[in-house]
Structures are given as C-alpha cells and as structure tokens.
C-alpha positions as CSV (number, residue, x, y, z in Angstrom):
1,X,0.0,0.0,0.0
2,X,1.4,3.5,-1.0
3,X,1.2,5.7,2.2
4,X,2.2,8.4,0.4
5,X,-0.7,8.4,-2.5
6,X,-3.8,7.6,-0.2
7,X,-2.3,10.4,2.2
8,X,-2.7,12.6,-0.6
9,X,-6.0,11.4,-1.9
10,X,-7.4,11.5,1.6
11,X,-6.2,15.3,1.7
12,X,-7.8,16.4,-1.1
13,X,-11.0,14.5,-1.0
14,X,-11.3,15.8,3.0
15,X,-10.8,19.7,1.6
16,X,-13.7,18.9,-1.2
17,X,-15.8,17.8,0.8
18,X,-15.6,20.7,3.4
19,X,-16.0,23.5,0.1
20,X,-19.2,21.0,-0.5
21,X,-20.5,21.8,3.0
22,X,-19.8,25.0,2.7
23,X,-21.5,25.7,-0.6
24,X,-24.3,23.8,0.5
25,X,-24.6,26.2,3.8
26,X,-23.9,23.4,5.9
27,X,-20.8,25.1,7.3
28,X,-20.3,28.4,6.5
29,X,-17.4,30.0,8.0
30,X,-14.4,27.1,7.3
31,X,-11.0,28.9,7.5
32,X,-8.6,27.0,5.7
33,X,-5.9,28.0,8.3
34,X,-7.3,25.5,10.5
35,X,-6.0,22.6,8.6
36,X,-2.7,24.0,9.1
37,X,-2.8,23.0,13.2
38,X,-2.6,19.7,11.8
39,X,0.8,19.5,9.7
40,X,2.7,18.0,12.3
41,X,0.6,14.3,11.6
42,X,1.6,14.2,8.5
43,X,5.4,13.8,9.8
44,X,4.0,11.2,11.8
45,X,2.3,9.4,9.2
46,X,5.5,9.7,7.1
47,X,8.0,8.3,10.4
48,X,5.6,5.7,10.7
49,X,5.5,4.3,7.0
50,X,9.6,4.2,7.0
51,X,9.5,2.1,10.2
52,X,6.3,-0.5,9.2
53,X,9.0,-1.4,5.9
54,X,11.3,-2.4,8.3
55,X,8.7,-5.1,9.5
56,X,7.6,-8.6,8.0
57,X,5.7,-7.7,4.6
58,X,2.6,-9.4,6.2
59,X,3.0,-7.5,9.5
60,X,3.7,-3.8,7.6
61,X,0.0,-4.6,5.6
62,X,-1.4,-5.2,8.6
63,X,-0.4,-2.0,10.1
64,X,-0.7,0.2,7.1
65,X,-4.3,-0.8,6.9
66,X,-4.6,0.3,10.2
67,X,-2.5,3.5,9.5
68,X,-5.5,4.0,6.8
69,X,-8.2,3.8,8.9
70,X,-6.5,5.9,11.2
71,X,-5.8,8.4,9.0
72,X,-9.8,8.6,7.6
73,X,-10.6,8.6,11.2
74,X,-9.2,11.6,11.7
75,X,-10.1,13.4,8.9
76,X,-13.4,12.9,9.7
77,X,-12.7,14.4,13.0
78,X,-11.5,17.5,11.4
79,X,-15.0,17.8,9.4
80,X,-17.0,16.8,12.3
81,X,-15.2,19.3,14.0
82,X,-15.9,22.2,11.4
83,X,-19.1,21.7,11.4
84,X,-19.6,22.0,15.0
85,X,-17.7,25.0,15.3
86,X,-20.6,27.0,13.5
87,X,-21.9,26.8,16.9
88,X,-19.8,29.5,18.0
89,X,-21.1,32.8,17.4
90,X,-18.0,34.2,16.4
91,X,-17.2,31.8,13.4
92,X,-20.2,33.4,11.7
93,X,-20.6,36.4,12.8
94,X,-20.3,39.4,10.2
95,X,-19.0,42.3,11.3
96,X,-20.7,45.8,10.8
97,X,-20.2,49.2,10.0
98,X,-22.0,52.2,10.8
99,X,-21.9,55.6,8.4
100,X,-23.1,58.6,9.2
101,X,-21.7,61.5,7.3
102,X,-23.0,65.4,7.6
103,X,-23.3,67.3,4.4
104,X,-20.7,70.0,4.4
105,X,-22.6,73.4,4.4
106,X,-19.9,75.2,1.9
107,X,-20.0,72.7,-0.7
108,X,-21.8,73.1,-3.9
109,X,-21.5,69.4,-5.0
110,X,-20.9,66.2,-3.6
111,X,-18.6,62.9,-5.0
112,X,-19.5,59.8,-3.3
113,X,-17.4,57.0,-4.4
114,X,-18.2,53.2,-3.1
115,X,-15.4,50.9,-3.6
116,X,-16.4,47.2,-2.7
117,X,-15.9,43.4,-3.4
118,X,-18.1,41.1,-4.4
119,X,-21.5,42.4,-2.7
120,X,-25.4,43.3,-2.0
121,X,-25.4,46.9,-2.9
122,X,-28.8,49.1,-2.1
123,X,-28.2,52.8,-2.3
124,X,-31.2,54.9,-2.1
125,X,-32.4,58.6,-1.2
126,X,-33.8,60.4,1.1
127,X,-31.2,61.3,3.5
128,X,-30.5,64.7,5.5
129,X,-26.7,63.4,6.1
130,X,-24.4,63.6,2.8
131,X,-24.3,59.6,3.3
132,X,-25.5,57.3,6.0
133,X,-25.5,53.4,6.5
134,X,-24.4,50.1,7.3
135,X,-21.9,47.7,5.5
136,X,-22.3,44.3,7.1
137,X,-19.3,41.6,6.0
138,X,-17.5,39.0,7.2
139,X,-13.8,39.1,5.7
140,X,-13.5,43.0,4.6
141,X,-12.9,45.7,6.6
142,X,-14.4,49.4,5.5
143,X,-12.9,52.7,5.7
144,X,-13.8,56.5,5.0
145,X,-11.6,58.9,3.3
146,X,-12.9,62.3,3.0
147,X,-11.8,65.6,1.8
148,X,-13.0,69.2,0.5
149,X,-11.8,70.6,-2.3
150,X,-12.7,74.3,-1.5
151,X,-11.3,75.7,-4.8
152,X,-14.6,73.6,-6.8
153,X,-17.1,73.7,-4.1
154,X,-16.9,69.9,-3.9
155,X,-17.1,67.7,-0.8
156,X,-15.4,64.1,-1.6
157,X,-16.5,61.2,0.1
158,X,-14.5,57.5,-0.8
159,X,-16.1,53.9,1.0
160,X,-13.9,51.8,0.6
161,X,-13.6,48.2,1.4
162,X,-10.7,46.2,1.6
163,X,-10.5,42.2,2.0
164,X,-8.7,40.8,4.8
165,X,-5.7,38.5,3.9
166,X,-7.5,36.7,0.9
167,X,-6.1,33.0,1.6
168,X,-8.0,33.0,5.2
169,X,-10.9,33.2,3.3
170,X,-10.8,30.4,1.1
171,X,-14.4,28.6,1.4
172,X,-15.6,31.6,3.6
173,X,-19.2,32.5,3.7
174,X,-18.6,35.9,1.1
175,X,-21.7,38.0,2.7
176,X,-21.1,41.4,2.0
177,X,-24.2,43.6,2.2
178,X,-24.2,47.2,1.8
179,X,-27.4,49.6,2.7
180,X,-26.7,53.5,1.5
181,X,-28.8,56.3,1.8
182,X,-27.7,59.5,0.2
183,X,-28.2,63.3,0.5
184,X,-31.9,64.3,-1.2
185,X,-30.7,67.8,-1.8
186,X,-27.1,68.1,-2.6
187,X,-25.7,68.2,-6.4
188,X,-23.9,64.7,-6.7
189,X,-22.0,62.7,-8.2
190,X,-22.6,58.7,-7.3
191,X,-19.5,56.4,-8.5
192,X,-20.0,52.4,-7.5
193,X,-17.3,49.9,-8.3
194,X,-18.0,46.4,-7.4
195,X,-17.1,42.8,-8.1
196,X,-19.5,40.5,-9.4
197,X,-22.7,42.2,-7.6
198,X,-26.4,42.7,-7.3
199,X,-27.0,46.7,-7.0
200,X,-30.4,48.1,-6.4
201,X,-30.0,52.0,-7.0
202,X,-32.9,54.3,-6.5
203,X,-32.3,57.6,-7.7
204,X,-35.6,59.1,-6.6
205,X,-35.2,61.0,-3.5
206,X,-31.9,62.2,-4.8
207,X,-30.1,64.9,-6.6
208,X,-27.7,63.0,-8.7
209,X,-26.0,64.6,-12.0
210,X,-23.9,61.8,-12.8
211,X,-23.8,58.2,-11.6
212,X,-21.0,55.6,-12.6
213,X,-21.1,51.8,-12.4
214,X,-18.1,49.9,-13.0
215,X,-19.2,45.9,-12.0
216,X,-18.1,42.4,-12.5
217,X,-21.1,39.6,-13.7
218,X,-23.5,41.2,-11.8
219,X,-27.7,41.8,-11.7
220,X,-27.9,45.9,-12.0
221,X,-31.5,48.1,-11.2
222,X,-31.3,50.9,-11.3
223,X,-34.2,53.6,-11.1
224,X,-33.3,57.0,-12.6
225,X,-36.0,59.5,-10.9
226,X,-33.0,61.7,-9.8
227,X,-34.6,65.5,-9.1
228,X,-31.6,66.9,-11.4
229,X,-33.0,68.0,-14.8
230,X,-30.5,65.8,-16.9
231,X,-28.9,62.9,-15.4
232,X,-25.9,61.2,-16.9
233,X,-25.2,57.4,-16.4
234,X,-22.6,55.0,-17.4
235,X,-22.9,51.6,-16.6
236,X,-19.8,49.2,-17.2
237,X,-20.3,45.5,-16.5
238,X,-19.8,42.1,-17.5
239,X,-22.3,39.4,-18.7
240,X,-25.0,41.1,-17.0
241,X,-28.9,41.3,-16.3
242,X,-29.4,45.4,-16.3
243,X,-32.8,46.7,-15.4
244,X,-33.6,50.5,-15.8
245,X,-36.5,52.4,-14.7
246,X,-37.0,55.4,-16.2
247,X,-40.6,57.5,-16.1
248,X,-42.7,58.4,-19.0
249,X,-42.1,62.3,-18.9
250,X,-38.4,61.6,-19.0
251,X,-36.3,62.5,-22.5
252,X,-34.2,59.3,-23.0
253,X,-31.1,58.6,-24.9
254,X,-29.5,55.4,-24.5
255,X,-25.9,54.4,-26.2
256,X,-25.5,50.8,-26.7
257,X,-22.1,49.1,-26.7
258,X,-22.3,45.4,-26.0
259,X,-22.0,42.1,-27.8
260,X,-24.6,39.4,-27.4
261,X,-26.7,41.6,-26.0
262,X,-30.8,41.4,-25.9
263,X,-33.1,44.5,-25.3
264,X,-36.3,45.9,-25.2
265,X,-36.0,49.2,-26.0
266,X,-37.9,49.5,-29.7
267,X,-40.9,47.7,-27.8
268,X,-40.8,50.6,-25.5
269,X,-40.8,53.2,-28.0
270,X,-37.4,54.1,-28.6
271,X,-35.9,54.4,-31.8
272,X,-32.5,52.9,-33.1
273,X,-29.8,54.8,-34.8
274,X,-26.8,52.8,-34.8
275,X,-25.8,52.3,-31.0
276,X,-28.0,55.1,-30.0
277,X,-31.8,54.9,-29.1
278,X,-34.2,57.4,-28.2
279,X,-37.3,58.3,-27.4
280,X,-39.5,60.7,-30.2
281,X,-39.0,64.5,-29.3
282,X,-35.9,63.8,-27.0
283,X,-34.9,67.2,-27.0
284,X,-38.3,68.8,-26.3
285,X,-38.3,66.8,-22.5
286,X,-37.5,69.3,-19.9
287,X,-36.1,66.3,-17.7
288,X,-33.2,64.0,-19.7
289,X,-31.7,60.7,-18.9
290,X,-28.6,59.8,-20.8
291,X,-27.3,56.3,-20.3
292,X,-24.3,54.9,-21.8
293,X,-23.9,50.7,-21.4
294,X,-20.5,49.0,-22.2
295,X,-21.6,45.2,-21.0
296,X,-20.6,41.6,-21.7
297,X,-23.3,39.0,-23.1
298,X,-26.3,40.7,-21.2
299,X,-30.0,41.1,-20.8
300,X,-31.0,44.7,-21.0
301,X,-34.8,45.5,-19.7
302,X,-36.1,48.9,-20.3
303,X,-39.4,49.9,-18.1
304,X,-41.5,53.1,-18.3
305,X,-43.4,54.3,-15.4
C-alpha cells in the first residue's frame, strides 16, 4: 500500500468535501488556516510508513491498513469538528459598519465613491446626512476617506472596502451587504465599483448629475427618478442582467455598446440609430436621462413608469 498516495487522496478528498459543506450552507465559516494545526501528523504518518517497511511484509500490511483507517478517522474528525464550530457565534458572525456622514454646508457638489468586493449593494435617497448606513461583512474591513476641495465647491467622500488577507478566506461564507442612503438635496456625483454584484440603485429622492457603475457579472436596477433635470449614467459590467426604470415624462437617450446583447428598448418606444436609441422628441423633455452601457453577453430591460 502507498502511504504516500492515499495520504494525498485522503487530503484532497477531506478539503472537497468541506468546500461542499460550505456551498451547501452546511458550514459556512471554514477557514482554511485550521488545517494547518494539523501539519505536524503528517510527519508522523511519514515516520511511521519508514518504520512499518522495516517489518515482516505481512505484519507492515497489517499495520498500514490500520494506519489507513486511522488516518480517515481523523479526517473525519476534522470535518466533524468544522461543522460543529458554527456553533460558536464568532465563526459566523459578520462584522458591521456604521456611516453617518453630515453634508458640508460650503460645498456646492458632492462625489461619493463606493469601492467594494463582491456584494449586495442598495443605495437609495432620502437622507438629510451627505451619506448614511451600514456595511455588514464577514472578511472586509471598510474605511472613509474624506476631503474638501474648496477651490470647486466639492465635498469628496470614498467607501472603501478592503478584504482581509484573501487565503484566510478560502471557502468563507462571502456575505457582504451594503445599505446607502444619500443626500436628497445636494448636487452629486454617485460612483460604485464592485465585483460580481447585485446593485439596487434608487435615484428618486436624490439629486444625482452623474452616476457611474463599473461591476463584474453582476444583476444591476437601477431607477433614474433623480430630481436633477438631466442625469448622466454609465454603466460598465460584464455578462450582466441590467434593469432600468425610467418615467414616461423623461427624454431618454440610450448608447448601446455590448456584444450578445438582448433589449427591449424598440418595444418601448425608442428608436434605433446605430448604437443610439431614443425616445421621439428627445430634446423637447424638460427632464433627460442619458445612459451609456458597455456590457458583456447581457440582458437589457427597459421599463417606463
């Protein structure tokens, strides 16, 4: 029997199984560190092989076989144990962030930037604060970097999030929700750039000139009801399901640069010139909506309310 070889199959077939449980939900906070704890049995396993060849041939079988069943008996320790572990509150436990940012009286604009992984992003209006919030995760950590650039009038607000060292997170439960409400008032611009994401942004409620979306694979809404008189949007993602709302009594121009890309936007009245659709008497609408899309293979739906 080679040691070595069901060693290394027992290995690898102990660390799928645990990325099973935990894409399954059964476990959902395994840090692969923990194996590490464990290195010192493989030396033992290795020591113990050398000596059993010293042995009688029918002796060493004997005792590898044991050896075997030793060795799955204690990976299936170390699964058992992960799965009771969720027990503990702090193997699951997300940690969370609080925002609560004032709106600078001097400014005349406001750039809020949101920086995160992979997440659940909601941003919505309404707000008497510039921004204000909670970012719930379990391996980032989030931080605030503001500034006033008096010179332009322009308070500057970044969220960002960074990961904690990447490898402890290996088969990690990835939540990572973010809930944003913005200033109601305030000229602003709104840049998001996220992972592979689902983003629910509600622009009613808000002020918002200019709003950016930079995304992996993600699922996009967005609702453009921003109180400016003409909002300008660019949405970059990859293969992606975008949904835009956009009222009746809005002007809409829409620039389309994607491959593989489906849309409705002739069924809802717009009309095609090249890459660029719009609705009849574009220019006439007191209230615009421009929207530039650079996507993947995607799934564009157009609604008017």
């Amino acid at each position: 029997m080679n040691i070595g070889r069901l060693l290394s199959g027992l290995i690898i077939l102990t660390i799928g199984v645990l990325v099973l449980l935990n894409n399954f939900g059964i476990i959902e906070s395994f840090n692969f560190y923990d194996l590490l704890k464990y290195w010192p049995i493989i030396l033992v396993i290795i020591g113990l092989s050398i000596l059993f060849k010293l042995l009688p041939k029918p002796l060493e079988a004997i005792l590898n076989i044991l050896l075997a069943l030793g060795i799955a008996v204690g990976l299936t320790y170390v699964v058992i144990n992960a799965i009771n572990s969720q027990a503990s509150p702090s193997a699951t436990s997300p940690s969370s962030k609080q925002i609560a940012e004032p709106v600078n009286e001097d400014a005349k604009r406001a750039k809020i930037e949101v920086n995160a992984g992979a997440a659940d992003i909601s941003i919505e209006g309404g707000s008497t604060l510039l921004v204000e919030g909670t970012v719930e995760n379990i391996f980032g950590s989030t931080s605030i970097f503001r500034q006033y650039d008096q010179s332009q009038g322009v308070d500057e607000i970044k969220i960002n999030q960074f990961s904690r060292n990447w490898f402890n997170n290996l088969g990690r439960s990835s939540k990572n929700i973010w809930n944003l409400s913005i200033n109601q008032e305030i000229e602003t611009d709104l840049l998001v750039s996220s992972g592979a994401s689902k983003l629910d942004i509600d622009l009613s409620d808000t002020n918002v000139k200019n709003l950016e979306i930079d995304a992996g694979a993600s699922t996009i809404n967005i609702d453009t009801d921003s109180s400016f008189a003409e909002l300008a949007s660019t949405i970059k993602a990859g293969a992606s399901t975008i949904n835009l709302r956009v009222p009746k009594d809005t002007g809409l121009e829409i620039e389309l640069n994607a491959a593989l890309t489906t849309n409705n936007f002739e069924k809802q009245g717009l009309l095609k010139n090249d890459k660029i659709y719009r609705n009849d008497g574009f220019e006439n609408f007191s209230k615009k909506v421009r929207l530039a899309i650079d996507a993947g293979a995607s799934t564009v739906n157009l609604e008017r309310y």
